[in-house]
N, C-alpha and C positions, 0 to 999 in steps of 0.2 A: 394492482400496483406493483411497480418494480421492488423486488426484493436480492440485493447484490447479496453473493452469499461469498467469506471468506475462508480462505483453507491454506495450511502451510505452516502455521508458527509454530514455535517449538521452544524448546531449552538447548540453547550451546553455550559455545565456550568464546569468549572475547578472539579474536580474528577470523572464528568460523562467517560462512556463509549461511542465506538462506532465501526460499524464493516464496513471497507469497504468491495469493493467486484469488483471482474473484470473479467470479460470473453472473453473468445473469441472462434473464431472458423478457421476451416480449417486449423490447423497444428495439428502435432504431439504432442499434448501438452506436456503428460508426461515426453517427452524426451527434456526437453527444460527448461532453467533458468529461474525465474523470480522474479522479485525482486519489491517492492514497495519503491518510491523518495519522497520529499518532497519539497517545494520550498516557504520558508515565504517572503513576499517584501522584495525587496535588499539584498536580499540574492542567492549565489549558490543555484542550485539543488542539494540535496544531498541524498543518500541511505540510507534508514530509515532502512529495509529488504529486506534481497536475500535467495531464496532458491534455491538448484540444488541439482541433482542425489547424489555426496559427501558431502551433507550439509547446517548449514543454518548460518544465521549471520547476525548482530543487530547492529544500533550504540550506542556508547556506551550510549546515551540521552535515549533510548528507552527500554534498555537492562531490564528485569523485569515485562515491564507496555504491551511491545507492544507483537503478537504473529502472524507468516504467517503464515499461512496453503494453502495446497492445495488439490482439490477435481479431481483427474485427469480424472473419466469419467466423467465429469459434463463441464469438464475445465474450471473451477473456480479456483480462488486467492482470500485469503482472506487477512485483515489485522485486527484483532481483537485488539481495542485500547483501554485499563484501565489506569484510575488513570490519564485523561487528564489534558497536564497544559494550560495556555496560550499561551506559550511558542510552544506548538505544532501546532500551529494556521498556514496552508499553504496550498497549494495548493500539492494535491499529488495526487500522477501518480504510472501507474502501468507501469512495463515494461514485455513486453515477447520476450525473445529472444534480439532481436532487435529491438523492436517493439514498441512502446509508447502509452496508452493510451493521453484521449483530457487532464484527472484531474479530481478532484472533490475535493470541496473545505471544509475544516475542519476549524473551527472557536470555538477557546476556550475562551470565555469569560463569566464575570458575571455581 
């Protein structure tokens, strides 16, 4: 089974940047969706970024500040994050496919 593994979050400061990062192995990567979730306490998980073969798409919180990429012979996902608030402070997960990464945790504060 595919296991997406995340790496990158961290503790900054409201404006800083940061970039996650998520891999995986033994599938088809290229051929395949993947989107980056996000989940602050008592709150839904919700889709921060999704990218696929037809496109890509942001919410609207993110729209600007945030950027996916993806590296398909590396099979990497990235999530390129500017202009951090506190507000963006959660726990986020990669998805591939169907697949979930464990998290990795972002913390916007000063």
């Amino acid at each position: 089974q595919v296991q997406p593994v995340e790496s990158g979050g961290g503790l900054v400061q409201p404006g800083e940047s940061l970039r996650l990062s998520c891999a995986a192995s033994g599938i088809i990567f290229s051929m395949m969706a993947v989107a980056w979730y996000r989940q602050a306490p008592g709150k839904q998980r919700e889709v921060v970024a999704s990218t696929w073969v037809g496109g890509t798409t942001y919410a609207e919180s993110v729209k600007g500040r945030f950027l996916i990429s993806r590296d398909n012979a590396k099979n990497l996902v990235y999530l390129q994050m500017e202009g951090l608030k506190p507000e963006d402070t959660a726990v986020y997960y990669c998805k591939i496919g169907n697949n979930w990464g464990q998290g990795t945790q972002v913390t916007v504060s000063s």
